[in-house]
Backbone bond lengths (Angstrom), bond angles and torsions (degrees), N, CA, C in turn:
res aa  C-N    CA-C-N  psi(-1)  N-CA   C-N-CA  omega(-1)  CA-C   N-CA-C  phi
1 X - - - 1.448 - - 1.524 108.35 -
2 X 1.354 114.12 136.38 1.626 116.74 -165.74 1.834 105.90 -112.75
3 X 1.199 106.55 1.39 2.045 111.71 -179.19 1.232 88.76 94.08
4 X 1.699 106.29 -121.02 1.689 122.06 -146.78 1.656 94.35 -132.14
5 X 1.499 112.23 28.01 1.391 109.58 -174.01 1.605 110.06 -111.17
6 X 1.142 118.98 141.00 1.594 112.13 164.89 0.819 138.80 -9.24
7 X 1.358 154.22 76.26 1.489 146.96 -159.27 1.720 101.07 -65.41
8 X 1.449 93.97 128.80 1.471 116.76 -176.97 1.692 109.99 -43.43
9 X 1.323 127.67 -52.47 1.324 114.75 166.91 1.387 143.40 -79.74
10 X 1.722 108.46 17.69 0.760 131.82 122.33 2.048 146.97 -62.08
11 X 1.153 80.64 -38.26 1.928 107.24 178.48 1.967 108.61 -69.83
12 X 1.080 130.48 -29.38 1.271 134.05 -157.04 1.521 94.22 -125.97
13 X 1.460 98.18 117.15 1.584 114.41 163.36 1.200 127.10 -25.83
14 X 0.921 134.72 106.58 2.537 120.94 152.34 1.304 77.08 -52.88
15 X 1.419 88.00 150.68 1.851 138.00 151.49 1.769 110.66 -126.55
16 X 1.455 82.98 146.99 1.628 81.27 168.02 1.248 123.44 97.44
17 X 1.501 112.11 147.01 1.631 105.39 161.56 1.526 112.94 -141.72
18 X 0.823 117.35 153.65 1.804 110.99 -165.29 1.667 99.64 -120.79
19 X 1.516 140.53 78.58 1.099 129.71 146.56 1.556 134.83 1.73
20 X 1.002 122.14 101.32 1.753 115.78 174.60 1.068 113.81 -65.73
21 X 1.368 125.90 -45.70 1.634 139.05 -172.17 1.339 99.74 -78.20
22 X 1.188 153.53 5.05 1.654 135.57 -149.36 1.630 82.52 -107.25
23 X 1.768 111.84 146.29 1.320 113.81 -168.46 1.274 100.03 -107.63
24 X 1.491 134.80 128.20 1.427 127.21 159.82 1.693 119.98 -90.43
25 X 1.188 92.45 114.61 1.426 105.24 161.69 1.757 150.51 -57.91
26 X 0.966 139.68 145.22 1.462 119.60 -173.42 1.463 89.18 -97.17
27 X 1.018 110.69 148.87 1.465 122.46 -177.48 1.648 112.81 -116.60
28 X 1.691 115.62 140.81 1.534 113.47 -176.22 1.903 87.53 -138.15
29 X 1.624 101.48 142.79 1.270 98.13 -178.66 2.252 85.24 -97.17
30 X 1.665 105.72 -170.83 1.311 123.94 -179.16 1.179 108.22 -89.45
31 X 1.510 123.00 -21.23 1.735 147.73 -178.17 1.317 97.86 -80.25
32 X 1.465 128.77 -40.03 1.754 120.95 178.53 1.195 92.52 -71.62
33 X 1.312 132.28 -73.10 1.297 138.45 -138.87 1.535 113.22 -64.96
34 X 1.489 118.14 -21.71 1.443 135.32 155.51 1.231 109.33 -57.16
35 X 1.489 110.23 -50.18 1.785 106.83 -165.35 1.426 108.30 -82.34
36 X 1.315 113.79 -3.66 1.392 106.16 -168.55 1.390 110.09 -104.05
37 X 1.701 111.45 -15.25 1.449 107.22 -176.95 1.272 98.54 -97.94
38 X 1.415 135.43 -10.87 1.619 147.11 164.77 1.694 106.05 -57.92
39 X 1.378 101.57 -34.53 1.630 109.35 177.39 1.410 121.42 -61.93
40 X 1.764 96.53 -55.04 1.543 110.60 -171.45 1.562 104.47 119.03
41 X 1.149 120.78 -0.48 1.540 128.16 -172.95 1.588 111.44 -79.55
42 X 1.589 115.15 -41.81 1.032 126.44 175.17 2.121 118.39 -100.51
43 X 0.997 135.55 162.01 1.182 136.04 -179.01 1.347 114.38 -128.55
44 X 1.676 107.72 94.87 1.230 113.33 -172.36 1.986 134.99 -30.90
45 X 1.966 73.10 -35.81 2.152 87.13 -158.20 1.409 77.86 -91.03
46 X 1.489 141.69 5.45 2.049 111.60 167.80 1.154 96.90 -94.14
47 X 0.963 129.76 165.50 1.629 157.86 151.13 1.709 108.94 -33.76
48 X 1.504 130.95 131.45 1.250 107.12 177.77 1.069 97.95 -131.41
49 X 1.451 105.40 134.22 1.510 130.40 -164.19 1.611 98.92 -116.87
50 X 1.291 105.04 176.42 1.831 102.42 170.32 1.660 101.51 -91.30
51 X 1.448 117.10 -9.02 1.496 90.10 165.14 1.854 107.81 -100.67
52 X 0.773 107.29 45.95 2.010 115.13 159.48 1.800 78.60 -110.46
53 X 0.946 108.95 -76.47 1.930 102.02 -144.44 1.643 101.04 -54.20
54 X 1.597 115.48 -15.87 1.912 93.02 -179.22 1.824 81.97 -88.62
55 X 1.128 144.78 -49.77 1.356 125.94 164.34 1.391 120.46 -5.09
56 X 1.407 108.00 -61.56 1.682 129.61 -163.75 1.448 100.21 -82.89
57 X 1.153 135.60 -18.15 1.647 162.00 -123.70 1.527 87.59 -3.54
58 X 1.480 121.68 86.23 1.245 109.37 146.02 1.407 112.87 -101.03
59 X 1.737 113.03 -17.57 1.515 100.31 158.94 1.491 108.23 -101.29
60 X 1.699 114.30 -177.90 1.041 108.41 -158.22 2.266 85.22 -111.97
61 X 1.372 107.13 -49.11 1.608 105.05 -168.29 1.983 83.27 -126.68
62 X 1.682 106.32 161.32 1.020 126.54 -165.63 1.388 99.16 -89.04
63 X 1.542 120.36 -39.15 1.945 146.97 179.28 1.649 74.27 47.61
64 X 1.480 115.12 -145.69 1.646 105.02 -151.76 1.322 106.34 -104.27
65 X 1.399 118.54 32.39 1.319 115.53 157.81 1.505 115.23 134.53
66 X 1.438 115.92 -175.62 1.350 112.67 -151.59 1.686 98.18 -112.33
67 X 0.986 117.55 148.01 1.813 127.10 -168.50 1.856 92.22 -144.10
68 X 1.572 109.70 108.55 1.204 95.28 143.11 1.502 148.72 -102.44
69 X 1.062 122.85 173.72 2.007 105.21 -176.73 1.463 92.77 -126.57
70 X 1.312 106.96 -173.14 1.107 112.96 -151.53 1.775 114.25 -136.56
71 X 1.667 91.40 33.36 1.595 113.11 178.30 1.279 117.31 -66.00
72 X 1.058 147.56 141.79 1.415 140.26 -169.69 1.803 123.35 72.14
73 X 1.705 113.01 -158.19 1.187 120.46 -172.47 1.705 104.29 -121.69
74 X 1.269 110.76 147.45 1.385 104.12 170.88 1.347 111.34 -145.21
75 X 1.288 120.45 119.26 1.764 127.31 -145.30 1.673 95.59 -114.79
76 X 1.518 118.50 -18.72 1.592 117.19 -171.84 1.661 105.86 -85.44
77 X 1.322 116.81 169.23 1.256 120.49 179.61 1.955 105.08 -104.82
78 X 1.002 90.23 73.11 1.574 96.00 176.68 2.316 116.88 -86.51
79 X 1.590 92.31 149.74 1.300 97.33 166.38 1.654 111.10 -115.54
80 X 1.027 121.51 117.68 1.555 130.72 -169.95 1.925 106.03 -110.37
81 X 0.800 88.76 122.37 1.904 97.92 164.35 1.375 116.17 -103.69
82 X 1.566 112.72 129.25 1.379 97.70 -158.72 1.556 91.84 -157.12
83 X 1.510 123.09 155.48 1.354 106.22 163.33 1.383 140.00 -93.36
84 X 1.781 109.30 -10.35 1.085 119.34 168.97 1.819 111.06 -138.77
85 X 1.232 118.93 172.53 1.374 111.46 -175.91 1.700 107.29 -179.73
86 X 1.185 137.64 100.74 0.904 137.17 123.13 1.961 116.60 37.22
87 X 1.276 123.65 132.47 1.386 133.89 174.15 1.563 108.77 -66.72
88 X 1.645 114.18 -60.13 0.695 132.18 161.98 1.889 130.14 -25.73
89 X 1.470 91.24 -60.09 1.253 105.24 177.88 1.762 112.00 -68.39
90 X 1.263 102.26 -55.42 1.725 101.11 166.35 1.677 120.77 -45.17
91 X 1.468 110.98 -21.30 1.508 92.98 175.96 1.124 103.18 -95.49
92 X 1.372 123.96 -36.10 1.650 111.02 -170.76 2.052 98.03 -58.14
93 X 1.040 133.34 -41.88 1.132 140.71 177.08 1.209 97.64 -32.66
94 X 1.215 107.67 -97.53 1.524 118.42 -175.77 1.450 131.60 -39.24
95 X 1.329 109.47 -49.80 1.551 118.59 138.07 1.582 113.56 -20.12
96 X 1.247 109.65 -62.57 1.878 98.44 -160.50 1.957 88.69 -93.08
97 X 0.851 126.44 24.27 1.480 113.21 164.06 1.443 104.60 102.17
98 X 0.998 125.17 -11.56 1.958 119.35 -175.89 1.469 101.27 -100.58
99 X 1.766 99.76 -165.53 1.474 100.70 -165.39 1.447 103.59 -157.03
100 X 0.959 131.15 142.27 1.624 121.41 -167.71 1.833 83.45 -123.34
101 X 1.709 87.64 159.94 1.907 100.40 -171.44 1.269 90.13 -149.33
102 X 1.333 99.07 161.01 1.827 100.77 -174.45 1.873 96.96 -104.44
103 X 1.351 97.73 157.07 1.671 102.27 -162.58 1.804 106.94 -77.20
């Protein structure tokens, strides 16, 4: 009980707004996807979808889909299915011989 004074959660601003609809993505950089087919975890000549990588479990949940970026180098000729991806990432793609498609 505070007397006849402002109650503190009253006194201090909200910030923010939190979207219900906003979709989160699982995210894969071009630097994993190098290191992972360098590993043996991933298989360059299949198709890579986000269900190879929960296969591979390099992700853990699919949430609404797969976004890659375009951090690192990627020297293999991969085909990736994906729902979102980066400009960036599409050229280095295409650049090294693969091709990304939307799902």
């Amino acid at each position: 009980f505070q007397g006849g004074q402002m109650p503190i959660l009253r006194r201090f601003p909200k910030f923010g707004f939190n979207n219900p609809f906003a979709k989160e993505y699982a995210t894969i950089n071009l630097g994993d996807i190098e290191k992972f087919i360098a590993s043996g975890k991933i298989d360059a000549s299949a198709p890579i979808t986000i269900d190879t990588l929960m296969t591979a479990k390099i992700i853990n949940r699919a949430k609404d889909g797969l976004k890659v970026l375009a951090k690192g180098e990627i020297k293999s000729s991969v085909n990736i299915i994906a729902d979102k991806w980066s400009k960036t990432a599409e050229q280095a793609i295409v650049k090294a011989g693969g091709s990304i498609k939307n799902k």
